[in-house]
mmCIF file of the C-alpha atoms, coordinates in Angstrom:
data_MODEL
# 
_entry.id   MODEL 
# 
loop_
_atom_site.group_PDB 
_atom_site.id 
_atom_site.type_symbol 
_atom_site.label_atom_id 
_atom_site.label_alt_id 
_atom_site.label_comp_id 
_atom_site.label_asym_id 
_atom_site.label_entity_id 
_atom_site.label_seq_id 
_atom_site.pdbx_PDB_ins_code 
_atom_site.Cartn_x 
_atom_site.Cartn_y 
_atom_site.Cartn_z 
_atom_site.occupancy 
_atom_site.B_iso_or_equiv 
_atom_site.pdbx_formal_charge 
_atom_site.auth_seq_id 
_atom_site.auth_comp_id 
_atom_site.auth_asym_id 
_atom_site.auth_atom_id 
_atom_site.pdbx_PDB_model_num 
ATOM 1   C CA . UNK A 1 1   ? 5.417  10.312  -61.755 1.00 0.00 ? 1   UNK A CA 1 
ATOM 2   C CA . UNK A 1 2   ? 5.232  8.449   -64.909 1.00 0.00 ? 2   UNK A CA 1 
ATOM 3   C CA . UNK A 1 3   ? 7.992  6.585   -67.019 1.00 0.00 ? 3   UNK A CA 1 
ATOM 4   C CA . UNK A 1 4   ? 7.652  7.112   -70.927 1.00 0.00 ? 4   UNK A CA 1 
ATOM 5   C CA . UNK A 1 5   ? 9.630  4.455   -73.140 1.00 0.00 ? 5   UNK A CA 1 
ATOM 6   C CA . UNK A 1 6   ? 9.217  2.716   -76.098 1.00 0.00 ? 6   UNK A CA 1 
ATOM 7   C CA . UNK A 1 7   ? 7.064  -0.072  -74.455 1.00 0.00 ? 7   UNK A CA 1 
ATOM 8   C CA . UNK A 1 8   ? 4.661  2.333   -72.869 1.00 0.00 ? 8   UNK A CA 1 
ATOM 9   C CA . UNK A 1 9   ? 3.843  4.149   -70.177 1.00 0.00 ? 9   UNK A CA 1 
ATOM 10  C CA . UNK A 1 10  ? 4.463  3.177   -66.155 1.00 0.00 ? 10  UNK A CA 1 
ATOM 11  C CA . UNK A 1 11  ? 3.268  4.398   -62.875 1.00 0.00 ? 11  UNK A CA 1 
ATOM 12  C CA . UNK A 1 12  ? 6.113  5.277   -60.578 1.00 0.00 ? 12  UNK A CA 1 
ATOM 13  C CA . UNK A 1 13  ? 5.326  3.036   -57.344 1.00 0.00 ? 13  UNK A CA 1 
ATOM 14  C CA . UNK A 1 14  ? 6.920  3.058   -53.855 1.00 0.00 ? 14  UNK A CA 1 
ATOM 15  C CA . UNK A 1 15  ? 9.014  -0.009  -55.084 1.00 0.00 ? 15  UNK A CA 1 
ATOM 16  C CA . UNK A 1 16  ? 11.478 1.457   -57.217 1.00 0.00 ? 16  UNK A CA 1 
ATOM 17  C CA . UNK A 1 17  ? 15.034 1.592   -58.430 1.00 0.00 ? 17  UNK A CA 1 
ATOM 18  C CA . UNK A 1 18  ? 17.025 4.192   -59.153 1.00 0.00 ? 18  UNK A CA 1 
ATOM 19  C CA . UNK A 1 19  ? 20.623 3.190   -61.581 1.00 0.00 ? 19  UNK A CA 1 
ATOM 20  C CA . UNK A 1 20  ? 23.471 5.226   -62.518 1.00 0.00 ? 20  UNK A CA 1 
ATOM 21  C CA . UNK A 1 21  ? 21.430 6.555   -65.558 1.00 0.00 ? 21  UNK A CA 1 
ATOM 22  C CA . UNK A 1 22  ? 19.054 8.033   -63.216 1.00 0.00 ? 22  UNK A CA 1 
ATOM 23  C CA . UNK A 1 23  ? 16.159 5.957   -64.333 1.00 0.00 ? 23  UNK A CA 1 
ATOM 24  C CA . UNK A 1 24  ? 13.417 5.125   -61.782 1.00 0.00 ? 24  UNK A CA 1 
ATOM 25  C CA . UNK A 1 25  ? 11.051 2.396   -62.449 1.00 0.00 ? 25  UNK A CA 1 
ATOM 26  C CA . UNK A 1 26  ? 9.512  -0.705  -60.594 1.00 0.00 ? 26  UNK A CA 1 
ATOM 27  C CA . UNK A 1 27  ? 11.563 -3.981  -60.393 1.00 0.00 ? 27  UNK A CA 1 
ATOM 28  C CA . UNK A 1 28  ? 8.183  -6.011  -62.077 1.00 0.00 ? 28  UNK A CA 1 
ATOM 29  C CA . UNK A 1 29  ? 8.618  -3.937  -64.887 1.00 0.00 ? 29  UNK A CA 1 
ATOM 30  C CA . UNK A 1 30  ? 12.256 -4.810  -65.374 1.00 0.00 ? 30  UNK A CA 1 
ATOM 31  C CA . UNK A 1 31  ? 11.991 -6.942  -68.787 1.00 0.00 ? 31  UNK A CA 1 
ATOM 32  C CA . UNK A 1 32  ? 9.903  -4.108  -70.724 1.00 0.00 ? 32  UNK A CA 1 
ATOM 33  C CA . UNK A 1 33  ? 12.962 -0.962  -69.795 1.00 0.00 ? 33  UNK A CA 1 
ATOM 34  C CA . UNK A 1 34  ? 15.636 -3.361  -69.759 1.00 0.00 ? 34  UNK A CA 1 
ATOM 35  C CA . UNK A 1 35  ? 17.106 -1.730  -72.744 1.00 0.00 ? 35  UNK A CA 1 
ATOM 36  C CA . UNK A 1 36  ? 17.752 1.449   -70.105 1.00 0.00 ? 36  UNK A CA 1 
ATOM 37  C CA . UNK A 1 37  ? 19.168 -0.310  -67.709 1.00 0.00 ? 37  UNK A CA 1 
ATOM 38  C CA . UNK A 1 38  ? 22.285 -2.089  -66.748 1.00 0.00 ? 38  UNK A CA 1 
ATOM 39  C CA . UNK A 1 39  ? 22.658 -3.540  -63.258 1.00 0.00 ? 39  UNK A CA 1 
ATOM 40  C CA . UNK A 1 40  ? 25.772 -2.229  -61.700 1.00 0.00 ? 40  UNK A CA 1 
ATOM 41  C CA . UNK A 1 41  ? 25.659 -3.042  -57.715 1.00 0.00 ? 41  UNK A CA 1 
ATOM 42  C CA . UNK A 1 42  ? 25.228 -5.918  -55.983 1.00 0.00 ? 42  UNK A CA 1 
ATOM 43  C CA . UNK A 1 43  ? 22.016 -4.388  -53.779 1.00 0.00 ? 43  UNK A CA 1 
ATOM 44  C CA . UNK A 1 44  ? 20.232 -4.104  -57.137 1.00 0.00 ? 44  UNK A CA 1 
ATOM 45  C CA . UNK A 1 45  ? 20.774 -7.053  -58.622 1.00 0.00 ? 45  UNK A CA 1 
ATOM 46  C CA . UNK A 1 46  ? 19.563 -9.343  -55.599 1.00 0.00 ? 46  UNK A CA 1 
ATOM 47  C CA . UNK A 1 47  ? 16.212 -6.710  -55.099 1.00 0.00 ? 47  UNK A CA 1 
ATOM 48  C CA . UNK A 1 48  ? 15.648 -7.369  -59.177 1.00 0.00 ? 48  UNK A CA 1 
ATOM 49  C CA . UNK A 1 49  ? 16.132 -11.171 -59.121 1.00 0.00 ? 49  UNK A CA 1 
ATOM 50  C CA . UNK A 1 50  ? 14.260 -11.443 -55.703 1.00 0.00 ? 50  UNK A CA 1 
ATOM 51  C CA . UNK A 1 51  ? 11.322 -11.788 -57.803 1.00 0.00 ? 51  UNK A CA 1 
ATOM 52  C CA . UNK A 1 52  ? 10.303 -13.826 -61.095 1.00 0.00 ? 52  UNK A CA 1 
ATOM 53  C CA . UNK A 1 53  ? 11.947 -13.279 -64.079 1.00 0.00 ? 53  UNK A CA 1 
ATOM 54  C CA . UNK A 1 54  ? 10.762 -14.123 -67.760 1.00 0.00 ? 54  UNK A CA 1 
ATOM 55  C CA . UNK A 1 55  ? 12.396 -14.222 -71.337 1.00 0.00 ? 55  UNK A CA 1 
ATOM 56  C CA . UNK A 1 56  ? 9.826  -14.056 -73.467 1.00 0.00 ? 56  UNK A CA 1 
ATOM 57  C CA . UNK A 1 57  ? 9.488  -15.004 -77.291 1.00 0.00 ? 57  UNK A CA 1 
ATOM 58  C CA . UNK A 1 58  ? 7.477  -11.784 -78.209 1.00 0.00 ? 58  UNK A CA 1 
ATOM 59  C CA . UNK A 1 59  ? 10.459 -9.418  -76.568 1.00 0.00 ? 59  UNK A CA 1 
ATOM 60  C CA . UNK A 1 60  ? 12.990 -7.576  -78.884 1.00 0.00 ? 60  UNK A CA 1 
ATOM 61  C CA . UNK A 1 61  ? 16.466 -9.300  -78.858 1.00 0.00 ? 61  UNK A CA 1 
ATOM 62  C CA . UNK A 1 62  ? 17.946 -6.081  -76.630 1.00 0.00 ? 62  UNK A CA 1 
ATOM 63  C CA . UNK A 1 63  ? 15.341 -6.991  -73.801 1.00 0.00 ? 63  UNK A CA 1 
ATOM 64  C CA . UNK A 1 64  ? 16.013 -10.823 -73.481 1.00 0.00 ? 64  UNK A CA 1 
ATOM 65  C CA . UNK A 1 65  ? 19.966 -10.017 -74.027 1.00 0.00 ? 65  UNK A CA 1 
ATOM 66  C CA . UNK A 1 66  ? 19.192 -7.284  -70.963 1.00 0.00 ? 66  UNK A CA 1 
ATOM 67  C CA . UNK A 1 67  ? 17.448 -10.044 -68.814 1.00 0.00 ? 67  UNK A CA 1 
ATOM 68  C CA . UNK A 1 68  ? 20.306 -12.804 -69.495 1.00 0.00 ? 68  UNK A CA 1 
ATOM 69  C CA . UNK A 1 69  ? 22.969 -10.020 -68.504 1.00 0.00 ? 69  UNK A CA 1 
ATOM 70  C CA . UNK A 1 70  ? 21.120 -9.380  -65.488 1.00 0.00 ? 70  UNK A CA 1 
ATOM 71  C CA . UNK A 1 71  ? 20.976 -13.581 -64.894 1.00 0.00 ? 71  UNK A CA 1 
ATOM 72  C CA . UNK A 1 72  ? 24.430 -13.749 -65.346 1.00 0.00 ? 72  UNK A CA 1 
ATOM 73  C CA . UNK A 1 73  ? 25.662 -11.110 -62.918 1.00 0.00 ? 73  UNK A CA 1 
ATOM 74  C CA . UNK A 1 74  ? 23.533 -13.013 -60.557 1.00 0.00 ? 74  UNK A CA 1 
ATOM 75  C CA . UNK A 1 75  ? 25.055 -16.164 -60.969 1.00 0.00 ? 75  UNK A CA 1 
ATOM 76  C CA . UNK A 1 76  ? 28.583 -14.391 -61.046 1.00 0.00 ? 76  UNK A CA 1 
ATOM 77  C CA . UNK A 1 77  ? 27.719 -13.107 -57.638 1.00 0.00 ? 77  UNK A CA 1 
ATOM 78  C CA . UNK A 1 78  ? 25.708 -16.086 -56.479 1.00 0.00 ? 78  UNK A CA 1 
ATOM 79  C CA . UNK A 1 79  ? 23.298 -14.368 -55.764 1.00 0.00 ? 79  UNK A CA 1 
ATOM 80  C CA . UNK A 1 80  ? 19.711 -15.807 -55.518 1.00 0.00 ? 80  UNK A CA 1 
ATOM 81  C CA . UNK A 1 81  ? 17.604 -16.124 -58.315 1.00 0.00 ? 81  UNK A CA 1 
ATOM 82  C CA . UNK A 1 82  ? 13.776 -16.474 -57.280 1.00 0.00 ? 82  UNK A CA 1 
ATOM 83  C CA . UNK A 1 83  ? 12.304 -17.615 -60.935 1.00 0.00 ? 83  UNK A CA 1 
ATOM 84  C CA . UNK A 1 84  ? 13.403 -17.800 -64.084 1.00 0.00 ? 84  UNK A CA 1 
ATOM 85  C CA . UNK A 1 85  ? 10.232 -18.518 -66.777 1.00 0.00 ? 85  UNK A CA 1 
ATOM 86  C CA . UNK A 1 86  ? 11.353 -19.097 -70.312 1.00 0.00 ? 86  UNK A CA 1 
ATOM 87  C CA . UNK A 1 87  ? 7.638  -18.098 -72.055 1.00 0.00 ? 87  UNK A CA 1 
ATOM 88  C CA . UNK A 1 88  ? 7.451  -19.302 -75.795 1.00 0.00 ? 88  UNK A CA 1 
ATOM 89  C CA . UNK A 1 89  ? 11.170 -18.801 -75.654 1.00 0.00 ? 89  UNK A CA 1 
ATOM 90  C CA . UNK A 1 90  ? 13.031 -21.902 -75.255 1.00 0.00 ? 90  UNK A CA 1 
ATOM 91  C CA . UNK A 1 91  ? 14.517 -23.327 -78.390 1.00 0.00 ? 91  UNK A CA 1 
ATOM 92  C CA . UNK A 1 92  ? 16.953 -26.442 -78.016 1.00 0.00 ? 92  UNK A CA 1 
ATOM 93  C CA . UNK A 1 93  ? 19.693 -27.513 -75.855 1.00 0.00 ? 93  UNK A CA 1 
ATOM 94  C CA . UNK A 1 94  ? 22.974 -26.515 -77.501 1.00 0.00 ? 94  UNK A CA 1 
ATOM 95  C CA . UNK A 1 95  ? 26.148 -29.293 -77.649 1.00 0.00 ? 95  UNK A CA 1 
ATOM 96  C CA . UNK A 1 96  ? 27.788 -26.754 -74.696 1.00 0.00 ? 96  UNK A CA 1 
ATOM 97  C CA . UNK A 1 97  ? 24.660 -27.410 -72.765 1.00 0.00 ? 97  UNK A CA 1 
ATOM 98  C CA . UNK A 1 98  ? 23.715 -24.129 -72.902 1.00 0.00 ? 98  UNK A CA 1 
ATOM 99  C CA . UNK A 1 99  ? 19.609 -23.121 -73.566 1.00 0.00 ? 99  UNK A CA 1 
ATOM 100 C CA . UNK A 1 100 ? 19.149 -21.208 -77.362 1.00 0.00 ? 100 UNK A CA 1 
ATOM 101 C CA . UNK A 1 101 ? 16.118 -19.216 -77.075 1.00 0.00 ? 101 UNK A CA 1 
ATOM 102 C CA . UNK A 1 102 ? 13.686 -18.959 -80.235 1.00 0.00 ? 102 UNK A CA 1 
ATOM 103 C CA . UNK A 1 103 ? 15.733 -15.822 -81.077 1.00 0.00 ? 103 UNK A CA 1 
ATOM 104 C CA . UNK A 1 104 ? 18.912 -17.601 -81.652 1.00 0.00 ? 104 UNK A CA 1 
ATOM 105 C CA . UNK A 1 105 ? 20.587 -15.806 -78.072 1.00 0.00 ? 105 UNK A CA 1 
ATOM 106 C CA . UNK A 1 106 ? 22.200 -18.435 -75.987 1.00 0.00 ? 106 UNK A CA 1 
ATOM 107 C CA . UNK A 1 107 ? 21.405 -18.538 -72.282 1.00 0.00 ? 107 UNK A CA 1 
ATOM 108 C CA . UNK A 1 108 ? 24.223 -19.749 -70.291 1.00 0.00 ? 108 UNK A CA 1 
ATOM 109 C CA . UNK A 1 109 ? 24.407 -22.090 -67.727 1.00 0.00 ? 109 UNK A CA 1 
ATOM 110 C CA . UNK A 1 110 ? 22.939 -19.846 -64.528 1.00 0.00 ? 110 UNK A CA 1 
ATOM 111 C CA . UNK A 1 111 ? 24.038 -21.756 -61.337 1.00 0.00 ? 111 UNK A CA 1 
ATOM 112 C CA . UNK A 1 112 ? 21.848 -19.685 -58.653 1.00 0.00 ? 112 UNK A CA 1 
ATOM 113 C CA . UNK A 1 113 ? 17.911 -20.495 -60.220 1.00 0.00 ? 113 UNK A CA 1 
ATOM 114 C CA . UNK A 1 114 ? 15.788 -21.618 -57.573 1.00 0.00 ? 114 UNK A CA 1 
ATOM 115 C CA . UNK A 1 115 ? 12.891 -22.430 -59.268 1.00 0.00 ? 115 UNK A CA 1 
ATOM 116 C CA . UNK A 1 116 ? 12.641 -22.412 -63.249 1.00 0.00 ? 116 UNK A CA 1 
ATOM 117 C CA . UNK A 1 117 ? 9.204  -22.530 -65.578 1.00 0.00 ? 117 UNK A CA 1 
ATOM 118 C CA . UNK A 1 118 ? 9.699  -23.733 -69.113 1.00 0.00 ? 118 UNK A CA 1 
ATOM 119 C CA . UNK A 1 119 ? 6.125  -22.727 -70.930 1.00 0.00 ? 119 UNK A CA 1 
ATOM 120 C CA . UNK A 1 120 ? 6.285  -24.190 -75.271 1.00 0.00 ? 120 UNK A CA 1 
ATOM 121 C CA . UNK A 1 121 ? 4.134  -23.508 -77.440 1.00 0.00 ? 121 UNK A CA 1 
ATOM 122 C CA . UNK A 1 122 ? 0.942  -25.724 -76.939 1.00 0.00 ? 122 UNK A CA 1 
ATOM 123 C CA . UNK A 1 123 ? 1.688  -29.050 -78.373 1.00 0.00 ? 123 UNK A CA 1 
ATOM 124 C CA . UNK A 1 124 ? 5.356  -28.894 -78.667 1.00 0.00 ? 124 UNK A CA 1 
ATOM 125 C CA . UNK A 1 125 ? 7.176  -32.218 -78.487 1.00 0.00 ? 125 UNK A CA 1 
ATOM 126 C CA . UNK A 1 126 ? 10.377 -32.746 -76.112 1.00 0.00 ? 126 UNK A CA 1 
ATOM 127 C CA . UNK A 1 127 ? 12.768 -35.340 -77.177 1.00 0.00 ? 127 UNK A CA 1 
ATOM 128 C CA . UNK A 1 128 ? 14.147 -37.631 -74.401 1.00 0.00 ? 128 UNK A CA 1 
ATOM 129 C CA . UNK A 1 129 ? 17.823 -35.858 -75.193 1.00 0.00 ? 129 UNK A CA 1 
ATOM 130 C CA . UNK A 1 130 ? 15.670 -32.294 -75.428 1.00 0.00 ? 130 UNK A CA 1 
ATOM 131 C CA . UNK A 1 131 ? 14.535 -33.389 -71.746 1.00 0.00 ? 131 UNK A CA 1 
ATOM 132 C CA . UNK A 1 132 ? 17.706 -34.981 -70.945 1.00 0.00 ? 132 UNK A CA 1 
ATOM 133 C CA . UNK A 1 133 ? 19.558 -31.241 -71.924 1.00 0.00 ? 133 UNK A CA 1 
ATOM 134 C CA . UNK A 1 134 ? 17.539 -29.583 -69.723 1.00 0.00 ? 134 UNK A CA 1 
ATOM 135 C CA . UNK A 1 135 ? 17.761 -31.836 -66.488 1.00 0.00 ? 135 UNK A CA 1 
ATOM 136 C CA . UNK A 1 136 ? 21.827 -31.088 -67.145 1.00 0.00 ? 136 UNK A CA 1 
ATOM 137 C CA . UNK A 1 137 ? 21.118 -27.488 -67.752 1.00 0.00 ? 137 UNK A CA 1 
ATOM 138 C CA . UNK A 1 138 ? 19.337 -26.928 -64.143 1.00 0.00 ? 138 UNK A CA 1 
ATOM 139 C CA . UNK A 1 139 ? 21.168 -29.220 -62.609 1.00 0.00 ? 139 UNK A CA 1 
ATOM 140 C CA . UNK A 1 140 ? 23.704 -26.842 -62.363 1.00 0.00 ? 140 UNK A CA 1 
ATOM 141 C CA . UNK A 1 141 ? 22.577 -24.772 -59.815 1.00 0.00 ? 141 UNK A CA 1 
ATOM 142 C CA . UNK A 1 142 ? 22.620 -26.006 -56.387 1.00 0.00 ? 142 UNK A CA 1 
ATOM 143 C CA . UNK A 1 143 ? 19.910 -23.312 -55.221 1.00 0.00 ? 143 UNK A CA 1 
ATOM 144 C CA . UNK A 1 144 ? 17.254 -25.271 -57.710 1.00 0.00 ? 144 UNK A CA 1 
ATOM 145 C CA . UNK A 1 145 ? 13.935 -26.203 -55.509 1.00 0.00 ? 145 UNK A CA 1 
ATOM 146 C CA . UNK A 1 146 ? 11.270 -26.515 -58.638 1.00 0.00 ? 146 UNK A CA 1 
ATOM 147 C CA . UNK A 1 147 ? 11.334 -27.566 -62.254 1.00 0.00 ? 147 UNK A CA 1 
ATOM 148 C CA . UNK A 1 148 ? 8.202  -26.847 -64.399 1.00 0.00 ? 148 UNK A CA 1 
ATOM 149 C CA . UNK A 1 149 ? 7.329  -27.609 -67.712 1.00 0.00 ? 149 UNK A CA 1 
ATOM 150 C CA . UNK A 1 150 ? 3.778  -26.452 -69.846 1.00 0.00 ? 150 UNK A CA 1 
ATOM 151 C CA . UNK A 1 151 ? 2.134  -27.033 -72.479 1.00 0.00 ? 151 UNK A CA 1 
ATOM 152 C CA . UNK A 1 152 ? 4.742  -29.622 -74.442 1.00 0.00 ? 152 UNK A CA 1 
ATOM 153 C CA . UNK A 1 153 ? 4.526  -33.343 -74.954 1.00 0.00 ? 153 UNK A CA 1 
ATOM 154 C CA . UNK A 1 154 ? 7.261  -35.346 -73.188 1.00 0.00 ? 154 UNK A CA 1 
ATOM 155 C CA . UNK A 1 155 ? 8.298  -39.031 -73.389 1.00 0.00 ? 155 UNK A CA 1 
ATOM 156 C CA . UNK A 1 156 ? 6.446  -41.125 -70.993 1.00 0.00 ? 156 UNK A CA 1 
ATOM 157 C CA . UNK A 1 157 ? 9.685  -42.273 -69.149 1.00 0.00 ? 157 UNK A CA 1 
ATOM 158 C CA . UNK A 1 158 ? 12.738 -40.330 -68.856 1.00 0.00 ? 158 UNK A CA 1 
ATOM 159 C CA . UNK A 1 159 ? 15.809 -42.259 -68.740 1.00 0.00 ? 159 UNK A CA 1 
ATOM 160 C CA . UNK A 1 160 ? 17.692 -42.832 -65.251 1.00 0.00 ? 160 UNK A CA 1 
ATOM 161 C CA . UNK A 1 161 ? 21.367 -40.461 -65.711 1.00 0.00 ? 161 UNK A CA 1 
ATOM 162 C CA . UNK A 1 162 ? 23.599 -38.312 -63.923 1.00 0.00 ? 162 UNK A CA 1 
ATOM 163 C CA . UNK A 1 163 ? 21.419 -34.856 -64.453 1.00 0.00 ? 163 UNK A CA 1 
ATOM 164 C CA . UNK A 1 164 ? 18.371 -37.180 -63.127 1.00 0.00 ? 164 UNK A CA 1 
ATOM 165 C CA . UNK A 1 165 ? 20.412 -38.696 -60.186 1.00 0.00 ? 165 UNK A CA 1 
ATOM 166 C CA . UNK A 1 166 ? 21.625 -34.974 -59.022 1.00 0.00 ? 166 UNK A CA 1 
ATOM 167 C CA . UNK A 1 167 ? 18.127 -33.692 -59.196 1.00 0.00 ? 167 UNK A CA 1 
ATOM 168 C CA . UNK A 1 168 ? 17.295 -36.342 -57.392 1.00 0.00 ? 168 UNK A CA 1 
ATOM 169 C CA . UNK A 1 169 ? 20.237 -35.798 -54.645 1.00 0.00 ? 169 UNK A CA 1 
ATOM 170 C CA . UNK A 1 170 ? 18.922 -31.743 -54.907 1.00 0.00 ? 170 UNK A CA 1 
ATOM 171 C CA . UNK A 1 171 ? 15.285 -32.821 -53.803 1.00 0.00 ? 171 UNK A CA 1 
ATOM 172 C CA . UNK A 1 172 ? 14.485 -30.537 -56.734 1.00 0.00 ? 172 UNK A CA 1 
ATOM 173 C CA . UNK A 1 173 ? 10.634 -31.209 -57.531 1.00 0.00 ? 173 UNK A CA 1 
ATOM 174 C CA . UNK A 1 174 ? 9.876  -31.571 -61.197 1.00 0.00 ? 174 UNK A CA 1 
ATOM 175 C CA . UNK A 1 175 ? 6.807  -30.997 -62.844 1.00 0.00 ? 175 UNK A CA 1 
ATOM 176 C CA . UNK A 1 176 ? 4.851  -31.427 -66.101 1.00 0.00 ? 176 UNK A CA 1 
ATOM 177 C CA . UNK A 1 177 ? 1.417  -29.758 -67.341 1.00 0.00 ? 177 UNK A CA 1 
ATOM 178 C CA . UNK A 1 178 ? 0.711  -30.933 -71.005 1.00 0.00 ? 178 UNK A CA 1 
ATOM 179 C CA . UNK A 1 179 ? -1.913 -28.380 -71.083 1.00 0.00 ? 179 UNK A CA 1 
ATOM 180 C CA . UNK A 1 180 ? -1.802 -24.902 -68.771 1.00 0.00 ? 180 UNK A CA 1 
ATOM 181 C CA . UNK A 1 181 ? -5.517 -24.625 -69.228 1.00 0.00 ? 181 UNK A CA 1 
ATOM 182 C CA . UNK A 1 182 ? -6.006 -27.679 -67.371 1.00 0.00 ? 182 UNK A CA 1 
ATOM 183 C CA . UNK A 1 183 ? -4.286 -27.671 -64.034 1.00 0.00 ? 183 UNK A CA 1 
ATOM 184 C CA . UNK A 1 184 ? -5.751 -30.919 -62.704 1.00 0.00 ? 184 UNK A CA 1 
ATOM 185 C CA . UNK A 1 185 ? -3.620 -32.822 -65.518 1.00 0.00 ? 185 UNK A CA 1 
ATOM 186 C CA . UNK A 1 186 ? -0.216 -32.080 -63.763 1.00 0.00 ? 186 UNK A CA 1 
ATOM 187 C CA . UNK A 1 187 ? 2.018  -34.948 -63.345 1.00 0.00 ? 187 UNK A CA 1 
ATOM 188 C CA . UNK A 1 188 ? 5.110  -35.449 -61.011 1.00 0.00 ? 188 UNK A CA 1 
ATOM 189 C CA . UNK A 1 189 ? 8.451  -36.813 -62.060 1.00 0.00 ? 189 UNK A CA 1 
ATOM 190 C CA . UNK A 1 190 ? 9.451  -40.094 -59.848 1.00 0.00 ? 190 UNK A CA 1 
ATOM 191 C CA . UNK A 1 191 ? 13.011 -39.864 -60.069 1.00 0.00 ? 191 UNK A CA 1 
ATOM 192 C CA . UNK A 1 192 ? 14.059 -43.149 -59.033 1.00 0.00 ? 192 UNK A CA 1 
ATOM 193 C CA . UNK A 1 193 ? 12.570 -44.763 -61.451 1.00 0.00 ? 193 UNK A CA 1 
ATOM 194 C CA . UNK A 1 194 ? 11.923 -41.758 -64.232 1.00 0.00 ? 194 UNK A CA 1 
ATOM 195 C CA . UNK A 1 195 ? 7.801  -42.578 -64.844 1.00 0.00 ? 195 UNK A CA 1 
ATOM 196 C CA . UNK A 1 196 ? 5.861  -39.255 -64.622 1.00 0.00 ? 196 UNK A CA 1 
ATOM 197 C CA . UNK A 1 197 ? 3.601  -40.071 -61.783 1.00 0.00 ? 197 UNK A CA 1 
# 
């Protein structure tokens, strides 16, 4: 069985989901029919965010608006969130400490992440208050294991606060690649004294 939509056209697998619009597809294929589909039950939503999760900048506004409805739920319900990967998406850190994505959409504070990937556009430079913003967005969530971050340029030092201090308490691991082509440059956050290590 196949799945026709506007973003192509999927092979029906033994993985699949099936919502109160009658739609079947497979959960990794979530972000390309997410204008189909709203979750409605709590089974759903925890199979869907058992996996990883991306917002992309190259998806319509309807799809990433689909994906943060879905997040949201999730957090509502506490429910697990595997990965959340915010490719060529993230924009700034709003004064509410919310995350704007490239498209203008706000993504709320989501307080069940476990792990979160932040992937700029190559060369893209993070402000200390642009990293600060999004230490106090994750921080948030109390399920947080990993931070990642690709492909920008960040301050050599990040300053010692409360976001960095909670992270800290978390055991959350933070990471930062300048360059995702080149895996051996990947450098470790020391939290106690905010170096990249």
């Amino acid at each position: 069985m196949h799945i026709v939509s506007q973003y192509g056209i999927f092979q029906k697998t033994e993985n699949v989901i099936l919502t109160g619009r009658t739609k079947l597809f497979h959960i990794s294929h979530f972000r390309y029919l997410a204008p189909y589909y709203t979750p409605d039950d709590i089974q759903t939503i925890t199979e869907m965010c058992s996996g990883g999760l991306a917002i992309n900048g190259d998806t319509s506004e309807s799809v990433q608006s689909s994906v943060i409805e879905l997040l949201v739920e999730a957090s509502n319900h506490d429910i697990p969130i595997y990965r959340v990967t915010l490719a060529l998406s993230f924009s700034k850190i709003d004064e509410d400490g919310n995350i704007i994505l490239s498209s203008g959409i706000s993504l709320p504070i989501i307080t069940s992440i476990e792990r979160m990937k932040i992937h700029t556009k190559k060369g893209r430079e993070v402000n200390k208050n642009e990293v600060n913003g999004i230490l106090n967005y994750v921080h948030h969530s109390q399920r947080l294991k990993v931070l990642r971050l690709y492909n920008c340029q960040l301050p050599s030092s990040i300053p010692i606060g409360p976001s960095l201090s909670a992270l800290q308490s978390q055991g959350v691991e933070v990471t930062w690649i300048p360059d995702y082509n080149k895996w051996d440059q990947e450098y470790l956050l020391d939290q106690e004294s905010g170096d990249w290590l």
